[in-house]
DSSP file (Angstrom, degrees, kcal/mol; ACC not computed):
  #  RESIDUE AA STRUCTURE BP1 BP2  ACC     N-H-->O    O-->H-N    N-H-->O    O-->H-N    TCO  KAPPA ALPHA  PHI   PSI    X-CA   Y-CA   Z-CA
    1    1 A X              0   0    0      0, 0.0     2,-0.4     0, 0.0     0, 0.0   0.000 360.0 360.0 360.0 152.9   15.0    5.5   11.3
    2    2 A X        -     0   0    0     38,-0.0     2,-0.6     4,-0.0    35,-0.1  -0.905 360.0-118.6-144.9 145.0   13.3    2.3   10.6
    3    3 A X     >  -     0   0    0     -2,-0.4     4,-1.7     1,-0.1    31,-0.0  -0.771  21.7-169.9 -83.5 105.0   12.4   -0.8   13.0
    4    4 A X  H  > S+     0   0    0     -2,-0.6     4,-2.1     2,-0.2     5,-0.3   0.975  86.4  57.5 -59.5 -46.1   14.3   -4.0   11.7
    5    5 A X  H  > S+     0   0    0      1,-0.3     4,-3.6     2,-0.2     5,-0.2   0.969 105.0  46.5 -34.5 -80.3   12.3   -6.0   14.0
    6    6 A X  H  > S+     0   0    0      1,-0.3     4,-3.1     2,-0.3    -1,-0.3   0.884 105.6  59.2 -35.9 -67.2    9.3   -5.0   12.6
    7    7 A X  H >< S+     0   0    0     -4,-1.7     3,-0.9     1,-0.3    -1,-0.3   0.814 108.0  45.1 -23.3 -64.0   10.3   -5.5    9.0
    8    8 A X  H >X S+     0   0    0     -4,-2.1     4,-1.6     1,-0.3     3,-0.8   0.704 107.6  60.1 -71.0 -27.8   11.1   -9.2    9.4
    9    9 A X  H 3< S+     0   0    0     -4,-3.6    -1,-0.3    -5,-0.3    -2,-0.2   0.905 102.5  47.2 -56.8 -38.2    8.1   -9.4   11.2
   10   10 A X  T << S+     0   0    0     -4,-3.1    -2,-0.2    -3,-0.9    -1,-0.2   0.608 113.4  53.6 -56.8 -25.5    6.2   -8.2    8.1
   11   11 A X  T <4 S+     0   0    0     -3,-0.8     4,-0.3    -4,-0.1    -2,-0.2   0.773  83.0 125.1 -91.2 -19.4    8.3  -11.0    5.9
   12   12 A X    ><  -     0   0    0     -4,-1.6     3,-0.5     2,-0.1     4,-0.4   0.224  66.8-119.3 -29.3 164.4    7.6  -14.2    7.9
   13   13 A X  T 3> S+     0   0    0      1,-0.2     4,-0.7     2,-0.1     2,-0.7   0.808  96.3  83.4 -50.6 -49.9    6.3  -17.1    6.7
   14   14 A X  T 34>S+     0   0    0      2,-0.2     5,-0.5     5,-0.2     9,-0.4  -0.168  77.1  70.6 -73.9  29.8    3.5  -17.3    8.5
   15   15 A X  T X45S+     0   0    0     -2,-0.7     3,-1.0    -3,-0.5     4,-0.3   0.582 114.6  27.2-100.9 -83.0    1.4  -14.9    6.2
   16   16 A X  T 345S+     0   0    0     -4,-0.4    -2,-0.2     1,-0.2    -3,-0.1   0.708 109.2  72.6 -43.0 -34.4    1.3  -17.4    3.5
   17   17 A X  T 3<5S-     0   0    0     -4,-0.7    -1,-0.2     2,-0.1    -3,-0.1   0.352 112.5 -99.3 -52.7 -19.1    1.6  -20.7    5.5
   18   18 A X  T < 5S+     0   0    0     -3,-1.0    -2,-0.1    -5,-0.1    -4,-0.1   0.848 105.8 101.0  74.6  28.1   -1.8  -20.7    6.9
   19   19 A X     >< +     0   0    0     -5,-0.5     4,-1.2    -4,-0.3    -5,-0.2  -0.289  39.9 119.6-148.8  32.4   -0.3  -19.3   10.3
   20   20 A X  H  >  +     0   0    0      2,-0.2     4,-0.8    -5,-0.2    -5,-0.1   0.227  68.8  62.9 -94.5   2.5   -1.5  -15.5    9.5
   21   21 A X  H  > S+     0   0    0      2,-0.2     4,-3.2     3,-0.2    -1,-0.2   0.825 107.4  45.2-106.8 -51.1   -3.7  -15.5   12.5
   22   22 A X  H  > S+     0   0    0      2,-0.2     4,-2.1     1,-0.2    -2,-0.2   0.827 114.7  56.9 -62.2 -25.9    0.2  -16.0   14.9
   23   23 A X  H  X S+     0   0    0     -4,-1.2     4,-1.1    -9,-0.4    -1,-0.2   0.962  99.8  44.5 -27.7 -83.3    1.3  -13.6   12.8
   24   24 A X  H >X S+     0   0    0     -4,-0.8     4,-1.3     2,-0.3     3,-0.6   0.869 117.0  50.4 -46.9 -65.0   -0.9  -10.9   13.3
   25   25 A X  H 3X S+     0   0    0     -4,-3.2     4,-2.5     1,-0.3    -1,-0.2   0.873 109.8  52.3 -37.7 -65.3   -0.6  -11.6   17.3
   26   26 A X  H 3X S+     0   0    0     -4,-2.1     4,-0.7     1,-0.2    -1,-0.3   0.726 111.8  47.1 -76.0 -42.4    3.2  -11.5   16.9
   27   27 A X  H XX S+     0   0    0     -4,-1.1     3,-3.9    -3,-0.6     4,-0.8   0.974 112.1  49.5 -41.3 -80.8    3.0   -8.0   15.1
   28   28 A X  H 3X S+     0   0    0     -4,-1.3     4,-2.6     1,-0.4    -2,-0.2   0.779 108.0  46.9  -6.5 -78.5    0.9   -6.6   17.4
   29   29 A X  H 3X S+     0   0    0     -4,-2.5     4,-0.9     1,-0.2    -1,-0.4   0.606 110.0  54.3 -66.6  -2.4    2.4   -7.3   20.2
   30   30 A X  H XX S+     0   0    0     -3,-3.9     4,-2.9    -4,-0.7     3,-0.8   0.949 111.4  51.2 -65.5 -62.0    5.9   -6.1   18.7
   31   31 A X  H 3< S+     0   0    0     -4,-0.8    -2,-0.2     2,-0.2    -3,-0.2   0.592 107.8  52.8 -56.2 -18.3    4.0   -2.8   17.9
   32   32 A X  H 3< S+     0   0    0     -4,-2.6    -1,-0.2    -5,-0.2    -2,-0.2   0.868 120.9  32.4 -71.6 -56.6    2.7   -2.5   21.6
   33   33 A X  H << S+     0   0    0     -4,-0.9     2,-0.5    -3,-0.8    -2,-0.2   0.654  93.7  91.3-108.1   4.1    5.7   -2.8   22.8
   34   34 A X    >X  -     0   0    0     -4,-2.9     4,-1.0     1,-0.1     3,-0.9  -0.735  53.9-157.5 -51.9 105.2    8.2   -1.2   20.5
   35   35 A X  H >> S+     0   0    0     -2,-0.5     4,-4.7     2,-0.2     3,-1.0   0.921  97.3  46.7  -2.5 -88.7    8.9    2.6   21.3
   36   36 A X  H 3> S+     0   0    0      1,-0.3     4,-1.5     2,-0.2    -1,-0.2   0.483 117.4  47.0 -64.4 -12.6   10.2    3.6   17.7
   37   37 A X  H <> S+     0   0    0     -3,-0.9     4,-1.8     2,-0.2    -1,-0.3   0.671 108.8  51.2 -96.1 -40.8    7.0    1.6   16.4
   38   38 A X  H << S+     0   0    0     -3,-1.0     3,-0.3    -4,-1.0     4,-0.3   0.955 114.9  46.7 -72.2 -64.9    4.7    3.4   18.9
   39   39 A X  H >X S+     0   0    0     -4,-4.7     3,-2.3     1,-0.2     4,-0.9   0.907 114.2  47.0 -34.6 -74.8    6.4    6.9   17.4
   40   40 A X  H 3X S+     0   0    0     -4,-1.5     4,-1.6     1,-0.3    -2,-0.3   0.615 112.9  44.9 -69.4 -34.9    5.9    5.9   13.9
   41   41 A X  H 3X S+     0   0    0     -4,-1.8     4,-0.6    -3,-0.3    -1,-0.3   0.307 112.7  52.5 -92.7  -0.8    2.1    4.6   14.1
   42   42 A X  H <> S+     0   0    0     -3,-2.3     4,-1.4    -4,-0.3    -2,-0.2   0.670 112.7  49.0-102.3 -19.2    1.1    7.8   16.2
   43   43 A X  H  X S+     0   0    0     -4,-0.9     4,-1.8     2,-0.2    -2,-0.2   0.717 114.8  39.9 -79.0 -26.3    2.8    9.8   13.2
   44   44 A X  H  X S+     0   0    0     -4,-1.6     4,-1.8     2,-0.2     5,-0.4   0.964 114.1  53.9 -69.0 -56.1    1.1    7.9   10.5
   45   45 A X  H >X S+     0   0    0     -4,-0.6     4,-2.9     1,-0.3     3,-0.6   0.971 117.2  44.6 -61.9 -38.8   -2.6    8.0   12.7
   46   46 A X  H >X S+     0   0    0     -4,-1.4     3,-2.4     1,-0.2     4,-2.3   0.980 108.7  52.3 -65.9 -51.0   -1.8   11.9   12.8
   47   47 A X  H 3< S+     0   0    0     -4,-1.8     4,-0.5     1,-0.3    -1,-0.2   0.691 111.1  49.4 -54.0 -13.3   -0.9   12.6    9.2
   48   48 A X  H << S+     0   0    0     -4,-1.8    -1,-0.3    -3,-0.6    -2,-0.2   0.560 106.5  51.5-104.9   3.8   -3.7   11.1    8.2
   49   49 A X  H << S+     0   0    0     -4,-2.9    -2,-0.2    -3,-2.4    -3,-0.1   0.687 109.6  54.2 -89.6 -12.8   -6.1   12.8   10.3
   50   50 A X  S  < S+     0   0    0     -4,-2.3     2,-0.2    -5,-0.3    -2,-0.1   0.757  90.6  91.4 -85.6 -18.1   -4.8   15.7    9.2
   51   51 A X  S    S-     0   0    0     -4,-0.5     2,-0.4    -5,-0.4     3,-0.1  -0.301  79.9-116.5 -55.1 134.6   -5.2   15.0    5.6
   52   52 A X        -     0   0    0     -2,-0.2     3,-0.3     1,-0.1    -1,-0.1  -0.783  47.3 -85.5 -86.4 102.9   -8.2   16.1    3.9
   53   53 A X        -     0   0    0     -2,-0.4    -1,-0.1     1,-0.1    33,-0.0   0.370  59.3-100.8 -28.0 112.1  -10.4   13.0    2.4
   54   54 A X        -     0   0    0      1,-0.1     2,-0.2     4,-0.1    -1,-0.1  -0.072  33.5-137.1 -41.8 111.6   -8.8   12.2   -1.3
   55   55 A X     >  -     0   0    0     -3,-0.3     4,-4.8     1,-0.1     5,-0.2  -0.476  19.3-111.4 -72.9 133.1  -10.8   13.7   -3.7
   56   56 A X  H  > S+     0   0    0      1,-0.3     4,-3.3     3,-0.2     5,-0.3   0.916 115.2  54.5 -52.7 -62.6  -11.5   11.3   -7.0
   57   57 A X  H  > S+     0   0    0      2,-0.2     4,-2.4     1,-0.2    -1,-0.3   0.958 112.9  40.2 -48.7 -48.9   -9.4   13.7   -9.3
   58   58 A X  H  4 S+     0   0    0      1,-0.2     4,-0.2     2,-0.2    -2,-0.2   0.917 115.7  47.5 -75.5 -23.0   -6.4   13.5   -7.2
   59   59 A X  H  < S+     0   0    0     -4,-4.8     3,-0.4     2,-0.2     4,-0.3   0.885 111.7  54.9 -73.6 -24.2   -6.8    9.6   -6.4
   60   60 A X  H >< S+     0   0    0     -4,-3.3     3,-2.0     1,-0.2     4,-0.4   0.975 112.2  50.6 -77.5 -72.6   -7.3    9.5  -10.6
   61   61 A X  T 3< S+     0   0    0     -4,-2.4    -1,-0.2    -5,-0.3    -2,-0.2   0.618 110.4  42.3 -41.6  -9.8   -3.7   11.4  -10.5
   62   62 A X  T 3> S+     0   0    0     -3,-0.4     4,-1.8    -4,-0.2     3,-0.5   0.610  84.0  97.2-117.9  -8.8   -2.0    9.4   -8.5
   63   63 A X  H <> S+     0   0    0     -3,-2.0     4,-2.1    -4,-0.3     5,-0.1   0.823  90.8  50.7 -52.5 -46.1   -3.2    5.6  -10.0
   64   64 A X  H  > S+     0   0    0     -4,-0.4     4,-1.1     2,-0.2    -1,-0.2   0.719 113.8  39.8 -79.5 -23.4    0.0    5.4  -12.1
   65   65 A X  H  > S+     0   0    0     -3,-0.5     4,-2.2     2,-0.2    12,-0.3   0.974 120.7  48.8 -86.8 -40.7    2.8    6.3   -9.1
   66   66 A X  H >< S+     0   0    0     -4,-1.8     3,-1.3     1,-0.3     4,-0.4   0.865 110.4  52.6 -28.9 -81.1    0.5    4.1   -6.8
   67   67 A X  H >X S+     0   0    0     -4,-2.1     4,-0.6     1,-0.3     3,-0.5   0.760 116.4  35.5 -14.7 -61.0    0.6    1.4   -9.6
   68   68 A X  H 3< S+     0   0    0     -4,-1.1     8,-1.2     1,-0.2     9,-0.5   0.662 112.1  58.4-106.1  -1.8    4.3    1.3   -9.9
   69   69 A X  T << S+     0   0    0     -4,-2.2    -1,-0.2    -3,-1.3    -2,-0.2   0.537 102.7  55.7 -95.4   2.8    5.2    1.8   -6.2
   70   70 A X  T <4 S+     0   0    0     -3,-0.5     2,-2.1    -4,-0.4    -2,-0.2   0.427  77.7 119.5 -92.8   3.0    3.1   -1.4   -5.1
   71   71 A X     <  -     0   0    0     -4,-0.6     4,-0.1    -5,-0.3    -3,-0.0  -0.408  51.0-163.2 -57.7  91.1    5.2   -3.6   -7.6
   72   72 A X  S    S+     0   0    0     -2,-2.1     3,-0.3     2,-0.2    -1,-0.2   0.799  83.9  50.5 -21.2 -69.6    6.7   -5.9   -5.3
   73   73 A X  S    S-     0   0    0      1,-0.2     2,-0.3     0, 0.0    -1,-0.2   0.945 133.7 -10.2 -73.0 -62.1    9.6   -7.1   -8.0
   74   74 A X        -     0   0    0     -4,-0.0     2,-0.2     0, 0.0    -1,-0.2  -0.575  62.7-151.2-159.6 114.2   10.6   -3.4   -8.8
   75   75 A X        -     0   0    0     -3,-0.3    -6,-0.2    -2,-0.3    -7,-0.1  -0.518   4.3-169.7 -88.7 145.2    9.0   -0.2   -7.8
   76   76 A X  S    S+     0   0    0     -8,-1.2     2,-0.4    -2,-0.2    -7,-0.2   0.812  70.0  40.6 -98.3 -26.7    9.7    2.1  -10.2
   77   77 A X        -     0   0    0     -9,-0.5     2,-0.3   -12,-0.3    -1,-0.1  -0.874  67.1-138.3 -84.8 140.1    8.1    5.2   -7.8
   78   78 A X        +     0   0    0     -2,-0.4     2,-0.3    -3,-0.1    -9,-0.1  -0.860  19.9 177.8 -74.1 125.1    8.2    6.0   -4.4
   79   79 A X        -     0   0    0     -2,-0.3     2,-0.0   -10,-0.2    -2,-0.0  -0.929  35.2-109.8-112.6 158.9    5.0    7.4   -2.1
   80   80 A X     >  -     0   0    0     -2,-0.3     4,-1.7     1,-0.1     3,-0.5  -0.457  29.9-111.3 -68.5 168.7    5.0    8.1    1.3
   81   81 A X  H  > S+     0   0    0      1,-0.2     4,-1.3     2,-0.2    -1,-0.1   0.762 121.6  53.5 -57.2 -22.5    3.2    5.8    3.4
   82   82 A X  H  4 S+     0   0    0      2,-0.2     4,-0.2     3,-0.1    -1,-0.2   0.712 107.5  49.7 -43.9 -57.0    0.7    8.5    4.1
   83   83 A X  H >> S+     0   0    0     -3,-0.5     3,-1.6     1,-0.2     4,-1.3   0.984 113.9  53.9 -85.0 -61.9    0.1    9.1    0.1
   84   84 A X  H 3X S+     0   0    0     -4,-1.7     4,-1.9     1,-0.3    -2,-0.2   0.566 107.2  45.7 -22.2 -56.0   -0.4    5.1    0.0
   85   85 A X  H 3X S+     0   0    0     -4,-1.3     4,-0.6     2,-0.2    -1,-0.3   0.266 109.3  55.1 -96.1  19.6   -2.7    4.9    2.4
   86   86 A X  H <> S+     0   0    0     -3,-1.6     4,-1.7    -4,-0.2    -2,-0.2   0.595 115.2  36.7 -91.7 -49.9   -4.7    7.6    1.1
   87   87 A X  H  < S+     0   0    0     -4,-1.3     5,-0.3     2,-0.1     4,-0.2   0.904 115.7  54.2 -76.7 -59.1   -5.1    6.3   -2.3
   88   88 A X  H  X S+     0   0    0     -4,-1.9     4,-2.5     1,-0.2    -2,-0.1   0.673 116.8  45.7 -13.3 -86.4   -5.4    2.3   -0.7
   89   89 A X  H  X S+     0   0    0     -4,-0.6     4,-1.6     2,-0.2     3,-0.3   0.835 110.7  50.4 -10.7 -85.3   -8.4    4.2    1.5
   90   90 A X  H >< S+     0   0    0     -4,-1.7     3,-2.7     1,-0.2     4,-0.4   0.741 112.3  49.6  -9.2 -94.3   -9.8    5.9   -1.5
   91   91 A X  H 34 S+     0   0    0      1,-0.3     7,-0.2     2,-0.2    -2,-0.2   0.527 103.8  57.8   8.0 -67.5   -9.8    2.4   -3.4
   92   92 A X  H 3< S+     0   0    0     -4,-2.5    -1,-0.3    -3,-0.3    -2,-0.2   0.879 117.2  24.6 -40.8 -53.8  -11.3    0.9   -1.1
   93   93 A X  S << S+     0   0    0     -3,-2.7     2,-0.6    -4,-1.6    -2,-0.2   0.416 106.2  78.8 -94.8  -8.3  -14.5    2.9   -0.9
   94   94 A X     >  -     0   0    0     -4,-0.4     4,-2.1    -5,-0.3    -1,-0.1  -0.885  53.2-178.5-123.4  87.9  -14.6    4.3   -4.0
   95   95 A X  H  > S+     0   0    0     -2,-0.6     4,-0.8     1,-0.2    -1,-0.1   0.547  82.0  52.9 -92.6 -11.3  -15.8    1.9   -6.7
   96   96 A X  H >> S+     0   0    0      2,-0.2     4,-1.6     3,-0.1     3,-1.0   0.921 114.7  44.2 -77.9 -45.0  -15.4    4.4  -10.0
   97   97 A X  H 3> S+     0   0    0      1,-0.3     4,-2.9     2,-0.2     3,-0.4   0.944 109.8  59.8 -46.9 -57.6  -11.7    4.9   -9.0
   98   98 A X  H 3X S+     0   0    0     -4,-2.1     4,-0.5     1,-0.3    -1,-0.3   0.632 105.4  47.1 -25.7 -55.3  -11.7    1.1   -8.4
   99   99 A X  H <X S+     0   0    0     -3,-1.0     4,-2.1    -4,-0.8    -1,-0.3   0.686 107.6  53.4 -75.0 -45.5  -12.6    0.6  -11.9
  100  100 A X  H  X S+     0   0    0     -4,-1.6     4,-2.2    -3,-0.4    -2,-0.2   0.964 108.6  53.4 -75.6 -48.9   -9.9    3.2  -13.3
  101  101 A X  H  X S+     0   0    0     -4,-2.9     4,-1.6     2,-0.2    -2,-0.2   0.834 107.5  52.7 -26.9 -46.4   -7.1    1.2  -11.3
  102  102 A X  H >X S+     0   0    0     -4,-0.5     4,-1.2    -5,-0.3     3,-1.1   0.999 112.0  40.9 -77.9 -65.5   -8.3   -2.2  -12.9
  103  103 A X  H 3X>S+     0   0    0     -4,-2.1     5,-1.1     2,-0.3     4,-0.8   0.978 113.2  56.9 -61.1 -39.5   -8.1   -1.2  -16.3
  104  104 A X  H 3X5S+     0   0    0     -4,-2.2     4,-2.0    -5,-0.3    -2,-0.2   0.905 116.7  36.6 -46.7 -42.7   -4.8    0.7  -15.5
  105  105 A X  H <X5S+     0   0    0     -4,-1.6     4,-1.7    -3,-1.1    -1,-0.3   0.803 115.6  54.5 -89.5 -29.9   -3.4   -2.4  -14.3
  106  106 A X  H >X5S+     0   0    0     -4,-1.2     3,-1.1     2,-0.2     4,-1.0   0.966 115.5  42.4 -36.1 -84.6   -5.2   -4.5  -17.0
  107  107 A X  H 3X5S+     0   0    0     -4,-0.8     4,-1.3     1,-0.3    -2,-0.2   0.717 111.8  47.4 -33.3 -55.5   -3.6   -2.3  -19.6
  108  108 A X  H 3X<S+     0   0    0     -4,-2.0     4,-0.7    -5,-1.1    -1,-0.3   0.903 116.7  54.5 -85.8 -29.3    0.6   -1.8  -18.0
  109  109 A X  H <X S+     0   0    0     -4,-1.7     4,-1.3    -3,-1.1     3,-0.3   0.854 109.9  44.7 -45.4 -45.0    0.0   -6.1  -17.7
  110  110 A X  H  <>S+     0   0    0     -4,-1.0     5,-9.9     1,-0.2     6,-0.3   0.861 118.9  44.1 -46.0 -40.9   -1.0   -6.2  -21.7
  111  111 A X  H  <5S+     0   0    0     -4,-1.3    -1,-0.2     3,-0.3    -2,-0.2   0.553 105.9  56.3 -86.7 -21.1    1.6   -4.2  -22.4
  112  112 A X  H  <5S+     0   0    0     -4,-0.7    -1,-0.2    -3,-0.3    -2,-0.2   0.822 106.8  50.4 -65.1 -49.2    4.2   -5.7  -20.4
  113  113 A X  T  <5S-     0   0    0     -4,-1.3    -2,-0.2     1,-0.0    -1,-0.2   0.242 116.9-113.5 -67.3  -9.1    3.7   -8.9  -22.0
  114  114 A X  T   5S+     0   0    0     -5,-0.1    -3,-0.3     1,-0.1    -4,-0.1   0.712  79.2 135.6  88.9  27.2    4.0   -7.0  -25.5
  115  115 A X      < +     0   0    0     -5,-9.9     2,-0.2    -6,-0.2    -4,-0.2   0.162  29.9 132.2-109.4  29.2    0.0   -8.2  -25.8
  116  116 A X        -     0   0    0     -6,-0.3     2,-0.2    -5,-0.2    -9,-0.0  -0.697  44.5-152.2-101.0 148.1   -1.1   -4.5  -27.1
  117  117 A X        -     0   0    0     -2,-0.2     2,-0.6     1,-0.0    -2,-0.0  -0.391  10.4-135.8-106.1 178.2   -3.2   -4.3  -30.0
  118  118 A X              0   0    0     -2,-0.2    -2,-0.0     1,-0.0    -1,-0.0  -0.947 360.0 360.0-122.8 110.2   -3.1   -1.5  -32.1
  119  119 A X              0   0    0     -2,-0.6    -1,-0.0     0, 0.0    -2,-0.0   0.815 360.0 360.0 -64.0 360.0   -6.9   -0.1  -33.3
């Protein structure tokens, strides 16, 4: 089960608008007092405590489903949120990974556009 509320909270306007700061309030305080919100954010905080820091080889394995399940316009994979915020985490901290991401996405942009060269 999924929070509608919540969703639309996530689409508003007010992340682009310059209004990102009532935003953020107006989430919060949804998640504070939303139950099913409450559930779902005590089930993420646990699955990832239970998770074992992502190791460079498995965040290196996982850069291409990552890649095509943050495409906004059409993801062509699914992760859980869990696996998501595992690599995201990674990413973050992790500045060789960092580097294998960028060219991955350098590279499926070239390629998209037809702009690959052939050595």
């Amino acid at each position: 089960m999924r929070c509608e509320k919540l969703l639309h909270l996530l689409n508003i306007d007010g992340w682009e608008n310059g209004k990102a700061s009532v935003a953020r309030s107006t989430l919060s305080a949804h998640i504070h007092m939303c139950p099913l919100c409450q559930e779902k954010v005590a089930q993420l905080a646990e699955a990832l405590a239970m998770q074992a820091d992502l190791t460079c080889d498995l965040c290196s394995r996982r850069l291409p489903a990552y890649y095509e399940a943050m495409r906004p316009e059409y993801p062509l994979v699914e992760l859980s949120e869990v696996e998501i915020m595992e690599v995201s985490d990674h990413l973050s901290g992790c500045s060789s990974c960092r580097d294998v991401y960028d060219e991955l996405v350098l590279l499926s942009e070239l390629e998209e556009r037809d702009e690959m060269t052939e050595p």
